[in-house]
C-alpha positions in Angstrom: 15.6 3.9 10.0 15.8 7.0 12.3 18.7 6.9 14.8 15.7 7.4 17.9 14.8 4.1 17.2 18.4 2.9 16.3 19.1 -0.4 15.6 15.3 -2.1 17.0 13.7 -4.0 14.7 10.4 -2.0 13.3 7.7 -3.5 14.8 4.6 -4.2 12.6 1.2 -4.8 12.5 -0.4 -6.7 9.5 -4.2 -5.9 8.3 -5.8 -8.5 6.0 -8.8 -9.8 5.8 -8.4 -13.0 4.1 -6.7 -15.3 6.5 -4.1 -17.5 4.4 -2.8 -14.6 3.0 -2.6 -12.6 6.3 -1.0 -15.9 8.0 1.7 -15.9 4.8 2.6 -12.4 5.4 3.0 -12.5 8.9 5.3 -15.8 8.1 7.0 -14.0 5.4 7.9 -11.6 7.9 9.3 -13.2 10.3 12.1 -14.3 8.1 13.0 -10.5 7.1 15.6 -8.7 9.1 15.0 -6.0 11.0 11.2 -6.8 11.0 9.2 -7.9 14.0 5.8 -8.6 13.8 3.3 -7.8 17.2 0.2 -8.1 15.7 -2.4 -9.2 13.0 -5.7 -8.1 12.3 -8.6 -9.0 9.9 -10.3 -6.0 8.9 -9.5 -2.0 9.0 -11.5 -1.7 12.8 -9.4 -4.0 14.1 -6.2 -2.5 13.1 -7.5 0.6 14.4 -7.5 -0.9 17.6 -4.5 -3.0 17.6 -2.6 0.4 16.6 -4.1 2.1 20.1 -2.8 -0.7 21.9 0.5 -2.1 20.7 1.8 1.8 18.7 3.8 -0.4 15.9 6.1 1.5 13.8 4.3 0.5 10.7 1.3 -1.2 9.3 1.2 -3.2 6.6 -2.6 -2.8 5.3 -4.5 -4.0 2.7 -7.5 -2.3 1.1 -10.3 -3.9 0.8 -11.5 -5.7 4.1 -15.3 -5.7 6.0 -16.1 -3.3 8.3 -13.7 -0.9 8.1 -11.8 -0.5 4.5 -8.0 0.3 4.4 -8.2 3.4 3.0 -10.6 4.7 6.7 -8.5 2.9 8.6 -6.0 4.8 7.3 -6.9 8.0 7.5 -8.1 7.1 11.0 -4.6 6.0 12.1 -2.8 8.8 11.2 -5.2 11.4 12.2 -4.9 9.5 16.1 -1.7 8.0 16.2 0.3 9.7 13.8 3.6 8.4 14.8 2.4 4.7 12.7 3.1 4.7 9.4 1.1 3.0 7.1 2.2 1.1 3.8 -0.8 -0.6 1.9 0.1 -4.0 1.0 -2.7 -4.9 -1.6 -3.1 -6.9 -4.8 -5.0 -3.7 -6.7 -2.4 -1.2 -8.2 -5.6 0.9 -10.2 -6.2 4.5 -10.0 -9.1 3.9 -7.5 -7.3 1.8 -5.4 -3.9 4.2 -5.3 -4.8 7.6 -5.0 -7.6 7.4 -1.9 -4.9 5.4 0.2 -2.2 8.0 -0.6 -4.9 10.7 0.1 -5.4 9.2 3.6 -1.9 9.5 4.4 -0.3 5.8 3.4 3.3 6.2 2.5 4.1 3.1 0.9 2.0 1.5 -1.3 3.4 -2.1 -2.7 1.1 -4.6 -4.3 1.1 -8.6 -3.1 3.7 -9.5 -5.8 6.5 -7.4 -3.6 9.2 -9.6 -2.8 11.0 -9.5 1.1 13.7 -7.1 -0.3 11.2 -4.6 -1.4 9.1 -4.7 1.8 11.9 -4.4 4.1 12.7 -1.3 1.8 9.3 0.1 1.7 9.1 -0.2 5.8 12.9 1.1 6.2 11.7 4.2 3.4 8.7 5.4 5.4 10.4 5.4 9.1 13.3 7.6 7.5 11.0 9.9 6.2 10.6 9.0 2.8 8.1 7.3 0.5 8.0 3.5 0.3 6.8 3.0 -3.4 7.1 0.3 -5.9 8.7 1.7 -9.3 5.7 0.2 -10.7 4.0 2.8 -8.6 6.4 5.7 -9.0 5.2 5.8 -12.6 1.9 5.5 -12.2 2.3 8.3 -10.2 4.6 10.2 -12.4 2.1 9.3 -15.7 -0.7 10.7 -13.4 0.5 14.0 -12.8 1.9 14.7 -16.6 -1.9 13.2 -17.6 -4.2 16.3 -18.5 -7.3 16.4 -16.3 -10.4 15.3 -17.6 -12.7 18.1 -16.3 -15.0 18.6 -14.0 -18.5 19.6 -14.5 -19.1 23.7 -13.8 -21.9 22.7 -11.5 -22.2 21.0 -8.5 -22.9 16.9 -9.2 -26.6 16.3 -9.0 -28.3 13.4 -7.0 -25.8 12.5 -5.0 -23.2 11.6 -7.7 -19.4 11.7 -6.8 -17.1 13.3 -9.3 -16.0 10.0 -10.5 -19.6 9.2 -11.1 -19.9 12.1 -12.8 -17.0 11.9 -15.2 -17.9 8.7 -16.3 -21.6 10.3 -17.0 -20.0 13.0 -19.1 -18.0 10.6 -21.3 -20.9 8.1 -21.9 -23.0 11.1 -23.2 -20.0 12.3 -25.4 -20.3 8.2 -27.1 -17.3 6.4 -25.2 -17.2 3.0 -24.5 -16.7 1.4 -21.3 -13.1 0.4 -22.7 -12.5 4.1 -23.7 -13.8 5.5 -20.8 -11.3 3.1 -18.9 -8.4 4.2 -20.7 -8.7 7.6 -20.4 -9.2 7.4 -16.6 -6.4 5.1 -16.3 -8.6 2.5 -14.4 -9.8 -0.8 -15.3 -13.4 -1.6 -17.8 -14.6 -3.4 -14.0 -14.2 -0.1 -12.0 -16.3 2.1 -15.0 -18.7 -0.7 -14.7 -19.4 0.0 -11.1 -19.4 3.9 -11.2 -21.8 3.0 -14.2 -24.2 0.7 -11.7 -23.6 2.9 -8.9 -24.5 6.3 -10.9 -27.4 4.6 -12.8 -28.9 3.5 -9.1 -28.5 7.0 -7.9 -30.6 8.8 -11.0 -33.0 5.5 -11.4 -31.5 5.8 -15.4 -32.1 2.4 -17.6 -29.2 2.7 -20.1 -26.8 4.3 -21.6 -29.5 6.5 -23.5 -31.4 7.7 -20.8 -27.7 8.6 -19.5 -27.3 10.5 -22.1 -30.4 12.2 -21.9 -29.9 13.0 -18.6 -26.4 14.4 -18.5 -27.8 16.6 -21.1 -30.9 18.0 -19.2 -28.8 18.6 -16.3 -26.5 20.7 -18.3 -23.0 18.7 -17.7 -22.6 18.2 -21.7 -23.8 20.4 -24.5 -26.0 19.1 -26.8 -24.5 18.7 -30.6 -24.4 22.5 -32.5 -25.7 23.6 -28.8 
């Protein structure tokens, strides 16, 4: 830890949304040294809050929660009270999980499975400065950045679609299953499923046809000998 705050115990905040698992975390803990917990909250808006009013050293957060996810709650807590740190605490280790909590400024990311040694390391890590990561997560990272990119459309996404949405619609209309798609994204067949839903909702498409079709018409893929 930094000498300013010498040899205090960090104080934390805990953000879950399911309240066995936030109770066994908080108890968890309080058996670690050099850990003191001040506060517990059930969704991303209330950890907000608690930050304002108790300014812990770190927050342990999970991602997905009502109201407010992680991920916001975040970016919001480091963009007002950037002297927390956050380190997500969550049972999803995917792509789409990883990479928008990182982007919001989390600098510890350990799935549920982290034993008290590895917490207490991830905490210590992120109030010296460094990243609190699980090696899982180190080469996920490291497998990330040596990946090629899949590219991006030339044009701007139509009807709303995110870039995500808009990969996946490109790689449907070149023939990829959903289990192809997945592994080339490096995310699981459930998360293309819902950019699949989520994109077919935004251009009222019916199938997988009509999506190629589409992708087609709007110019994101070239049509065979085109």
């Amino acid at each position: 830890m930094t000498e300013e705050r010498g040899a205090a115990p960090a104080r934390v905040v805990v953000a879950d949304d399911q309240t066995v698992v936030r109770e066994g975390i908080v108890m968890l803990l309080g058996l670690l040294p050099g850990i003191e917990v001040v506060g517990a909250a059930a969704d991303g808006e209330e950890a907000v809050q608690l930050v304002a009013e108790l300014d812990p050293d770190v927050v342990l957060m999970d991602l997905r929660m009502p109201r407010c996810d992680g991920a916001e709650a975040t970016r919001r807590i480091r963009s007002e009270h950037p002297r927390t740190q956050v380190v997500v605490l969550t049972t999803f280790a995917d792509d789409e999980s990883l990479f928008p909590a990182l982007r919001a400024g989390a600098r510890g990311y350990l799935t549920k499975d982290a034993d008290g040694d590895e917490i207490v390391r991830a905490v210590r890590s992120v109030l010296s400065g460094d990243a609190g990561l699980s090696p899982g997560i180190q080469r996920r990272l490291l497998e990330r950045l040596s990946e090629p990119e899949v590219a991006a459309p030339a044009q701007e996404a139509p009807d709303g679609l995110t870039l995500r949405e808009t990969e996946v619609l490109v790689l449907i209309a070149e023939g990829l299953s959903n289990q192809e798609i997945a592994r080339k994204l490096q995310v699981s067949t459930a998360t293309v499923k819902t950019h699949i839903n989520n994109l077919f909702a935004k251009t009222g498409l019916k199938g997988r046809a009509q999506a190629v079709r589409y992708a087609f018409g709007k110019g994101l893929v070239r049509p065979p000998g085109g």
